[in-house]
DSSP file (Angstrom, degrees, kcal/mol; ACC not computed):
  #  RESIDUE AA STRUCTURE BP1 BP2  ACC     N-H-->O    O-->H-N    N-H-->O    O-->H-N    TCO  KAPPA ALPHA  PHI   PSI    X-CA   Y-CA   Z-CA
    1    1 A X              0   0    0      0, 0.0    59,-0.4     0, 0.0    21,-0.2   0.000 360.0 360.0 360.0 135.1    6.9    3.1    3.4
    2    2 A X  E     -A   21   0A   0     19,-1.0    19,-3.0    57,-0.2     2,-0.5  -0.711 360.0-100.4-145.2-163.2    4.4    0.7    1.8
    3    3 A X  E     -AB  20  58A   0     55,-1.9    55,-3.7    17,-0.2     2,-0.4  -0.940  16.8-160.4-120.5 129.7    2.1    0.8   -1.4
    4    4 A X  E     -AB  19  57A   0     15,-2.0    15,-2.6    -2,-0.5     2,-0.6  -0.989  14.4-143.9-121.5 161.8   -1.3    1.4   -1.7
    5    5 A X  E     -AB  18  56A   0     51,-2.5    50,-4.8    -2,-0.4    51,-0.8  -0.870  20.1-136.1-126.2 111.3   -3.0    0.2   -4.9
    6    6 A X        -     0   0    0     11,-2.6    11,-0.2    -2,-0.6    48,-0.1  -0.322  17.6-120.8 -75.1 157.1   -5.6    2.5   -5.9
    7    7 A X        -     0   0    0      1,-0.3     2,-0.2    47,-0.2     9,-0.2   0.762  45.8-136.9 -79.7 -20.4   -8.7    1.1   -7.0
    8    8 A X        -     0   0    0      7,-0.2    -1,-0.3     9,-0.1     2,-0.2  -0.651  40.1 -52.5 104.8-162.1   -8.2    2.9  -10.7
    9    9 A X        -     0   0    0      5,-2.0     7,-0.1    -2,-0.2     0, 0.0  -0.529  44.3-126.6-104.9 140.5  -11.6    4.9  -12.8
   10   10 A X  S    S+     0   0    0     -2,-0.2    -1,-0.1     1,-0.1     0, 0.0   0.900 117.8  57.8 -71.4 -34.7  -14.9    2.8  -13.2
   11   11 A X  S    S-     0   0    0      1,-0.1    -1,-0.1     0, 0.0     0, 0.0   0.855 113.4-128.5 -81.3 -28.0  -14.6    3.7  -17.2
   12   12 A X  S    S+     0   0    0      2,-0.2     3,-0.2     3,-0.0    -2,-0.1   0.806  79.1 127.1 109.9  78.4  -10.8    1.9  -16.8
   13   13 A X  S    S+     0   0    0      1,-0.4     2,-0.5     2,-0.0    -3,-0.0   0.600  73.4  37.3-100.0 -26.5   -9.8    5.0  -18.2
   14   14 A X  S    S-     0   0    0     -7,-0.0    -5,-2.0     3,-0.0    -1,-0.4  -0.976  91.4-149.9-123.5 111.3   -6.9    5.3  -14.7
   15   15 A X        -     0   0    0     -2,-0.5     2,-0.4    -7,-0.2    -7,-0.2  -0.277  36.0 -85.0 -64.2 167.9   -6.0    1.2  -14.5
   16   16 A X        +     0   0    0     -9,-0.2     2,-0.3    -8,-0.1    -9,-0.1  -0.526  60.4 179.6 -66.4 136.6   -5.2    0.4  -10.4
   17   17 A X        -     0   0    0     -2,-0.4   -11,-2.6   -11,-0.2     2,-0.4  -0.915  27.1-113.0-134.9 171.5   -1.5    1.3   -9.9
   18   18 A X  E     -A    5   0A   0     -2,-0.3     2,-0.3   -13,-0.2   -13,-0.2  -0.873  35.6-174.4-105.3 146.8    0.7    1.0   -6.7
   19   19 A X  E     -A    4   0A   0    -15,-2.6   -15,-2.0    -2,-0.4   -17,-0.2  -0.980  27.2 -89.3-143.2 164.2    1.8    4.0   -5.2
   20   20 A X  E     -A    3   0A   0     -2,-0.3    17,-1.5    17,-0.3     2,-0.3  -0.023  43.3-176.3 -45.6 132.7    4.1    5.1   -2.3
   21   21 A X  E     -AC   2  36A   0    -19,-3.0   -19,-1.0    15,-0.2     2,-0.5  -0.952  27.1-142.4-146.8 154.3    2.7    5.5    0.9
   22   22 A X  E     - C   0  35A   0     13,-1.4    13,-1.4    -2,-0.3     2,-0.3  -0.986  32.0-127.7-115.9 118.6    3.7    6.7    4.6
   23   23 A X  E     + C   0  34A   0     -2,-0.5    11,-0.2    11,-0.2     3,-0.1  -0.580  32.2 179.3 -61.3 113.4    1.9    4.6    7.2
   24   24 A X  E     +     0   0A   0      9,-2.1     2,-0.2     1,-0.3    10,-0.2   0.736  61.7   0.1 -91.8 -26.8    0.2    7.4    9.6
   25   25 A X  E     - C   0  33A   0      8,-1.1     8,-0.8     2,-0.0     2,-0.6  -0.973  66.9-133.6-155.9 159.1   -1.5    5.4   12.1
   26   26 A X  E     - C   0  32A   0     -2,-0.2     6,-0.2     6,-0.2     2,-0.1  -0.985  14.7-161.1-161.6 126.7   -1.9    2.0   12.7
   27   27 A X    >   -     0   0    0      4,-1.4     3,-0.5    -2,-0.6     4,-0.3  -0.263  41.2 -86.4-106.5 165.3   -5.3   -0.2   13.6
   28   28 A X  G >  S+     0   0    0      1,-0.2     3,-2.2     2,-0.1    -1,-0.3  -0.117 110.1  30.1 -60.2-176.7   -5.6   -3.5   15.1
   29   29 A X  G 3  S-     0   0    0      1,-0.3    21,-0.4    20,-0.0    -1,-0.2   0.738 136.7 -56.1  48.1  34.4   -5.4   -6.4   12.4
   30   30 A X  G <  S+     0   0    0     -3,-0.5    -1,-0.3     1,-0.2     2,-0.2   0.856  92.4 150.3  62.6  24.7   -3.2   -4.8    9.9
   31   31 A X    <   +     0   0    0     -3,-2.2    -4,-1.4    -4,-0.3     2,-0.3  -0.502  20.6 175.1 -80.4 152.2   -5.5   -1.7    9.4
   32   32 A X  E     -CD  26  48A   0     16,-1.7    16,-1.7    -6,-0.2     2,-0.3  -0.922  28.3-140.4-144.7 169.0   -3.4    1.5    8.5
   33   33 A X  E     -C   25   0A   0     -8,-0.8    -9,-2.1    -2,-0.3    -8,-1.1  -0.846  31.0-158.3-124.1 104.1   -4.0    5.3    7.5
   34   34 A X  E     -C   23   0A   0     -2,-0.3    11,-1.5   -11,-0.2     2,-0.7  -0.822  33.7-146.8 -96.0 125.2   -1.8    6.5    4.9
   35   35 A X  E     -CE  22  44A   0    -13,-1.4   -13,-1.4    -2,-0.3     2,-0.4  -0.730  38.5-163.8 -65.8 108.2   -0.4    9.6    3.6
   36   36 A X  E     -CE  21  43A   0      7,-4.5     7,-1.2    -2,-0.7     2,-0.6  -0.836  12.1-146.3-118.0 143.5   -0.3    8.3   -0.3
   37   37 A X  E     + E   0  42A   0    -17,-1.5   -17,-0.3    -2,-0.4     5,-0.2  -0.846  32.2 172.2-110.5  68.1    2.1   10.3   -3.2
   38   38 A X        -     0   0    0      3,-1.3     4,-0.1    -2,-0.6    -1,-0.0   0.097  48.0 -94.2 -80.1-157.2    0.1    9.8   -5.8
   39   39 A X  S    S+     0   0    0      1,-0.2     3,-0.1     2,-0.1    -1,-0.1   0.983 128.8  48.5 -73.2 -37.2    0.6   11.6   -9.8
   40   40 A X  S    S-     0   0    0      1,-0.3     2,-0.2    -3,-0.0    -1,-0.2   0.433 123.7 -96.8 -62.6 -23.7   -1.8   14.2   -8.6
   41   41 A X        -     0   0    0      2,-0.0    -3,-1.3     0, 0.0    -1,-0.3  -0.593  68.6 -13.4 102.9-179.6   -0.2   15.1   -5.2
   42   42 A X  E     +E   37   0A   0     -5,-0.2     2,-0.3    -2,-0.2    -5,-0.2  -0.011  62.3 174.6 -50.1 147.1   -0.5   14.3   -1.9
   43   43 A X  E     -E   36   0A   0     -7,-1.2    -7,-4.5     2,-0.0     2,-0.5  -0.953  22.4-137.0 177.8 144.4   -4.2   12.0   -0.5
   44   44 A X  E     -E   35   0A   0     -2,-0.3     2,-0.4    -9,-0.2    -9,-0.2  -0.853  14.5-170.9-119.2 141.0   -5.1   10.7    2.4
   45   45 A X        -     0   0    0    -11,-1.5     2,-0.5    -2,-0.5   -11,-0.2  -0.920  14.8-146.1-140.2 148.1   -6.7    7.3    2.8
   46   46 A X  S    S-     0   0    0     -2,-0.4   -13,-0.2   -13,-0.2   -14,-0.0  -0.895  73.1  -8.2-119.9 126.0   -8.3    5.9    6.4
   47   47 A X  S    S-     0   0    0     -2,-0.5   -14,-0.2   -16,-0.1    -1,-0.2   0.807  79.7-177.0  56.1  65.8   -8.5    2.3    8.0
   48   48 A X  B     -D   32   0A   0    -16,-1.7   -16,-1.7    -3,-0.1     2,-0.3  -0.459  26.9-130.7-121.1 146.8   -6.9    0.6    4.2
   49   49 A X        -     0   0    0      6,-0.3     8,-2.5   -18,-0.2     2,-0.5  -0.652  24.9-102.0 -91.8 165.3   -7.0   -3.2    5.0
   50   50 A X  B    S+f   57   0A   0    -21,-0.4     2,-0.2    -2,-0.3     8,-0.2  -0.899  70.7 124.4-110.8 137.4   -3.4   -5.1    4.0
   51   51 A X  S    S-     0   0    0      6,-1.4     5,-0.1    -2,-0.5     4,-0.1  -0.978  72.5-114.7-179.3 142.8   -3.9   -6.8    0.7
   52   52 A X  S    S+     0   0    0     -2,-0.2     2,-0.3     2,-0.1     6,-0.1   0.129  86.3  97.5-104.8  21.0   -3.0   -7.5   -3.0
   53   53 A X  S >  S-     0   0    0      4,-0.1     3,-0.9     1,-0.1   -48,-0.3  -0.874  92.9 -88.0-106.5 152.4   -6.3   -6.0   -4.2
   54   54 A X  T 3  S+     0   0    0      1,-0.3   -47,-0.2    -2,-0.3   -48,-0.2  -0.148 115.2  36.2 -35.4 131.2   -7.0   -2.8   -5.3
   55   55 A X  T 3  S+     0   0    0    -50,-4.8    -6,-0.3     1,-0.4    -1,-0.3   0.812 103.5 104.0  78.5  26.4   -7.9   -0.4   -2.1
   56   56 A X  E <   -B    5   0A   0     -3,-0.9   -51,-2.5   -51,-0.8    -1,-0.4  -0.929  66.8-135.1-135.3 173.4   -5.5   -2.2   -0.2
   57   57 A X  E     +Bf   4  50A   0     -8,-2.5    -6,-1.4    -2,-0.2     2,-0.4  -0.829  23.9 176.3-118.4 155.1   -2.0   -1.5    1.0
   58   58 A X  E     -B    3   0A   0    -55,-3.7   -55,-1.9    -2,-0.3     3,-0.1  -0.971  40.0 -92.1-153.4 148.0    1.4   -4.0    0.9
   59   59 A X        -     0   0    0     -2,-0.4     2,-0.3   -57,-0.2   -57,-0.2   0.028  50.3-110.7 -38.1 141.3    4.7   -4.1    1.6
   60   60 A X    >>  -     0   0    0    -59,-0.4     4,-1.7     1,-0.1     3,-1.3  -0.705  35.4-110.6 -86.9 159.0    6.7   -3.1   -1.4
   61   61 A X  H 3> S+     0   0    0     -2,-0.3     4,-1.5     1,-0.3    -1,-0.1   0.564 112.8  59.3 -72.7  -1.6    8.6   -6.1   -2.7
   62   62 A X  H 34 S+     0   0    0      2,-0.2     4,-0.5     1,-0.2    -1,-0.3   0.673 107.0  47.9 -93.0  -0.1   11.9   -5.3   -2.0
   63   63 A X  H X> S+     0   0    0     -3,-1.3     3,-2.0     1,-0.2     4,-1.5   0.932 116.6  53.5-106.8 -46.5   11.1   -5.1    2.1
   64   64 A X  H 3X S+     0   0    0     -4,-1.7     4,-1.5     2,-0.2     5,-0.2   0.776 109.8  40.9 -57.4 -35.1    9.2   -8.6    1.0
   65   65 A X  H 3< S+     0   0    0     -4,-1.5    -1,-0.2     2,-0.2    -2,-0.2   0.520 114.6  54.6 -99.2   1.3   12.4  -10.0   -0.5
   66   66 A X  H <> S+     0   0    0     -3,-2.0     4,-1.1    -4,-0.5     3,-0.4   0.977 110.4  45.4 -86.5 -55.6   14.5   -8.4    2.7
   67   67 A X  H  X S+     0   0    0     -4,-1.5     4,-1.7     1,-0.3    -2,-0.2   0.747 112.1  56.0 -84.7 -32.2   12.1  -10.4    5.4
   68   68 A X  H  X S+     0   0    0     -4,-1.5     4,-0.9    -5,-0.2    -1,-0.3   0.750 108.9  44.2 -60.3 -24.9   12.6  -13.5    3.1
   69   69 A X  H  4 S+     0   0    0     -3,-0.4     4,-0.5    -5,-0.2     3,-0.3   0.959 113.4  51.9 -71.6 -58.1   16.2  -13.3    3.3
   70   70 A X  H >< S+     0   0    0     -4,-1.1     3,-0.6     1,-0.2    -2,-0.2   0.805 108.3  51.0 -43.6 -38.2   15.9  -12.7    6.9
   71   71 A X  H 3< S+     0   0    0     -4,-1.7    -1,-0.2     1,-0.3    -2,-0.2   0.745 102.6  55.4 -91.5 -13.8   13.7  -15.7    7.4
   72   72 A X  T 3< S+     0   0    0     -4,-0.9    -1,-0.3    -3,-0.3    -2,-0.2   0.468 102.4  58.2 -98.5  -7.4   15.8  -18.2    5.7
   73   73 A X    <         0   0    0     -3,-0.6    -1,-0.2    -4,-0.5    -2,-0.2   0.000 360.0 360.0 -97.2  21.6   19.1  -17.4    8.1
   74   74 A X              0   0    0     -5,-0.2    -2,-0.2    -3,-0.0    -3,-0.1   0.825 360.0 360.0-133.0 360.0   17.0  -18.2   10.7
């Protein structure tokens, strides 16, 4: 599970939000294709770079604050 962070509406009527996403396939360089849960239903998004911008996907923070945990017993 990771987020992708929709790019939002050009009028900013829909800001960018994260939402929950299932990694389907997986590209060289930290490319994905996600099945993403948005409010609307289910959407499917292709070859998403990983990123903190809108139209990109990231680790949710709590798997960020588990690998930091990890990395500091080691």
């Amino acid at each position: 599970m990771v987020y992708f962070k929709t790019r939002g509406s050009a009028d900013g009527k829909f800001p960018p939000c994260d939402f929950a996403s299932i990694i389907t396939k997986v590209y060289p360089g930290n490319v994905v294709s996600l099945a993403t849960f948005g409010e609307a239903g289910l959407r499917f998004e292709t070859k998403v770079k990983k990123g903190e911008a809108p139209g990109y996907w990231d680790w949710m923070p709590f798997q960020k604050n588990q690998q930091a945990r990890l990395e500091e017993k080691a």
